[in-house]
N, C-alpha and C positions, 0 to 999 in steps of 0.2 A: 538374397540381397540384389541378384540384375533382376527380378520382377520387380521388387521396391523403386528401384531405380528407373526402370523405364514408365511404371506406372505413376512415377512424377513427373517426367522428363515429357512425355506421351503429348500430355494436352497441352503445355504449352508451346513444344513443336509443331500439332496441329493449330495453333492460335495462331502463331509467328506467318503458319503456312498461305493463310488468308489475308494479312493485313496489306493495306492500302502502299504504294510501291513507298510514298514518301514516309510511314511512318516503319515498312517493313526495311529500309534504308537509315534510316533514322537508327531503328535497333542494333544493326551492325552496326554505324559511327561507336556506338556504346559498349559493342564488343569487344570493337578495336580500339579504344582507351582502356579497358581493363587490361586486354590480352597486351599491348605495347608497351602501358606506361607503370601498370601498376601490376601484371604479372609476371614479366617480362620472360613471355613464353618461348622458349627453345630461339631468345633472340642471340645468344651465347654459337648455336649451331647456325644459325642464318648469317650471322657474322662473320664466321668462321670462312663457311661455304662459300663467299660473296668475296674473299681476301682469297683465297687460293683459286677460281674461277673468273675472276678481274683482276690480277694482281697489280696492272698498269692503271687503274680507275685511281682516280683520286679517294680518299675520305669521303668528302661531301659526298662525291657522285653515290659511295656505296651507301650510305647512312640514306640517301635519298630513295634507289632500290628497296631496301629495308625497308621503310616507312609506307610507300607503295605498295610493297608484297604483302603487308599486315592487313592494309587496309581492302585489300583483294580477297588475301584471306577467307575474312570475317564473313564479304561478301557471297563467295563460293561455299562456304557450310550453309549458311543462309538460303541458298539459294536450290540447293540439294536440298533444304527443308522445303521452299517453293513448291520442287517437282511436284510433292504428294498432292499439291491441286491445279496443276498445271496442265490445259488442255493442250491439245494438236496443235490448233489455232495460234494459242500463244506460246508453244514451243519454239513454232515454224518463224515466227518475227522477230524473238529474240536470238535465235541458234538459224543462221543465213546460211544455207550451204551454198557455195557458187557455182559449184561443179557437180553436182549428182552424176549428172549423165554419166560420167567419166566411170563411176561403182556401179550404175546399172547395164553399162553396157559389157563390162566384166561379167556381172552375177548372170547374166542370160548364158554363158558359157561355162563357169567354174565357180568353187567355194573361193571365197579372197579374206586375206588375215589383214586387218584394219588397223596398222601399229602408231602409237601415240603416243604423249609425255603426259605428264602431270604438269600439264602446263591449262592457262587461261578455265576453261571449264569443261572437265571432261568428262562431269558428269552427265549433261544433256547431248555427249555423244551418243548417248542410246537412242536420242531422236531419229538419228538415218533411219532405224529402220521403218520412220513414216513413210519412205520412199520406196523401199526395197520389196522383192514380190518373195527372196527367197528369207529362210529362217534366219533373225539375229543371236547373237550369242555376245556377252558380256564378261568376260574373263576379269574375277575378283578373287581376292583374299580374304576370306570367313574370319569375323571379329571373333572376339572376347565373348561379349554378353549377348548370347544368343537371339533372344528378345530384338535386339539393338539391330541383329542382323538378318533376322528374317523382316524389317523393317524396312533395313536397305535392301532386299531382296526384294523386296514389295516394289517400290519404288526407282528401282534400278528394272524391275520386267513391263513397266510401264510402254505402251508404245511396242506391244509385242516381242519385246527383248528377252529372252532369256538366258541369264543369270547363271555362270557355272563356276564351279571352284575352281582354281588355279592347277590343283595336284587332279585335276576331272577334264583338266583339257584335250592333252595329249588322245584318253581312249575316247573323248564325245567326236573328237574331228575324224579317227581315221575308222570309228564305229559307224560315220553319216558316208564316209567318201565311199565305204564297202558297199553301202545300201543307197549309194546315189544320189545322196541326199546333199544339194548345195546349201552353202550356210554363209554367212558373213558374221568374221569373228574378232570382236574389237579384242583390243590387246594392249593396257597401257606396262608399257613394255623397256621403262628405264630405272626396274627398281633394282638392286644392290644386290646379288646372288650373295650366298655364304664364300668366303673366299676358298678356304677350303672343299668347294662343292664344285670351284669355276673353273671348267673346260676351256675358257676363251679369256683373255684379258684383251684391252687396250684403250686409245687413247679417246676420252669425253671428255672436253672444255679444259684438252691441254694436261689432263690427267690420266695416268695408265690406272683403271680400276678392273674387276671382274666385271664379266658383260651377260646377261642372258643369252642367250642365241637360243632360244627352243621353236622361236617364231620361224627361224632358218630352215633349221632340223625340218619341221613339217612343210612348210614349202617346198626344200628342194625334193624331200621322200614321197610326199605326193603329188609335185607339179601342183602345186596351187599360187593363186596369183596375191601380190603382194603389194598395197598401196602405206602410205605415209596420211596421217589427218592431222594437216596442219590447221590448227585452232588461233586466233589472233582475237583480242576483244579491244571493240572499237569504243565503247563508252559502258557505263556501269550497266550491267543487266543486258548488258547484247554482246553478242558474240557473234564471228563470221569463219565458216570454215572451209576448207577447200582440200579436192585429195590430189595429192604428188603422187603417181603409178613409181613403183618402183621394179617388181616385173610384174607379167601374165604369165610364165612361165618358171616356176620354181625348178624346175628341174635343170634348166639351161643354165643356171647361176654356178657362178664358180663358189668355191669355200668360203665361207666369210664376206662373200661379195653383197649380200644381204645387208647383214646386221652393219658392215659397213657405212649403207648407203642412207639405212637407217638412222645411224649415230651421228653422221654430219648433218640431216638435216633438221635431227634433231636439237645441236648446238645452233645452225644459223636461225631459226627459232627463238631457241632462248636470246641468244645476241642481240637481235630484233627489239625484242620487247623484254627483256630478263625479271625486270617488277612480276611479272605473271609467274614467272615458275612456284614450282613446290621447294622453296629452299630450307624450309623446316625438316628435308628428308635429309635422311647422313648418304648422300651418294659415295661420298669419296672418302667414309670411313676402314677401306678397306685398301688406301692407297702405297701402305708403306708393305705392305704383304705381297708385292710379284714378286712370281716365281722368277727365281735364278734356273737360265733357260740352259 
């Protein structure tokens, strides 16, 4: 059943991939009327999410957010369909880095952990490593239908990036730093741990939930340096990005002083522009579960 699946799904993903921007835009308007109006996909959790992380917004403002986010959306699968015919050339003018310098003049000294949100488009952060001289690595979570996923693996190593499992991080970083080997390692790095699993709680967008901290852990154990990529999209199909150093020196960080520095600039981010984010994800399904300290 996932070969049937992808071997329908296949060609019209690569059709989508090639069309012209106004009718490849067009198609999304069309996705986001099904997906808003007439499926009304997971808008139940985006509502949710957008009332307990705005509590002070008005109605209007949130329903507005909403409508915006969908139609972002629609955009950002679409446009992960894009990649698979996306040159250099047109990576580089729709994905602006303002700041390269800032990761290059890191990576000539040390391996640097690239931490992110699921915010604006984070799939064409695999782009940096147009720039970069040392190896990129892409830290993902292995879908369902295999097919599906060696597709996005295709796609995601694009631009010399490779593509690692999530549970393959931890031994690929300190297997490269044994053998000297400098890497730059993206890391979208605000998904929901098991609460039961979480070592660390605290507060995101005014809510105490479980927090990752694995990005911590390997920075402070092997001094590795640690930037923020803040992503902003300035109009449909363009995006501009810029990196916040958070340290060069993981080792010098106090406990938690990381993922802290991380987590707020993660919030002022979303605040910024909140339409962008992933509100379809349950970040804060895990909020009523802190531990009694």
């Amino acid at each position: 059943m996932q070969l049937l699946v992808y071997i329908i799904a296949y060609p019209l993903l690569r059709l989508i991939s090639v069309l012209p921007n106004f009718l490849f835009y067009g198609f999304s308007n069309a996705m986001f009327f099904l997906l808003f109006y007439l499926i009304g996909y997971r808008r139940d959790v985006v509502q949710k999410n957008l009332q307990l992380t705005f509590p002070n917004s008005s109605k209007e403002e949130r329903s507005r957010i909403e409508k915006v986010f969908y139609r972002h959306l629609c955009d950002l699968f679409l446009e992960m369909v894009k990649t698979m015919n996306m040159t250099s050339d047109e990576v580089k003018k729709r994905y602006d880095i303002q700041n390269i310098e800032i990761l290059q003049a890191i990576e000539k000294k040390k391996s640097v952990l690239i931490l992110c949100t699921h915010y604006a488009n984070w799939e064409w952060n695999t782009s940096i490593n147009n720039y970069l001289n040392v190896k990129g690595y892409a830290v993902y979570q292995k879908i369902g239908n295999v097919y599906f996923d060696r597709l996005i693996k295709r796609i995601r190593s694009k631009w010399n990036t490779t593509p690692i499992e999530q549970k393959n991080t931890v031994k690929t970083v300190i297997y490269n730093e044994k053998n000297k080997i400098r890497g730059a390692y993206g890391m979208v790095s605000d998904q929901s741990p098991m609460a039961s699993r979480a070592n660390y709680w605290s507060q995101f967008m005014g809510i105490k939930v479980p927090i990752f901290n694995g990005a911590e852990v390997l920075a402070r154990k092997l001094d590795l340096a640690v930037v923020f990529l803040k992503v902003s999209k300035v109009k449909r199909g363009y995006y501009q990005a810029e990196f916040i150093p958070i340290t060069e020196h993981g080792k010098s960080t106090k406990e938690h002083e990381i993922t802290e520095k991380f987590l707020r600039l993660a919030e002022q981010q979303i605040k910024e522009q909140p339409e962008y984010y992933l509100w379809t994800h349950r970040r804060w399904k895990h909020r009523n579960k802190v531990p009694v300290a």
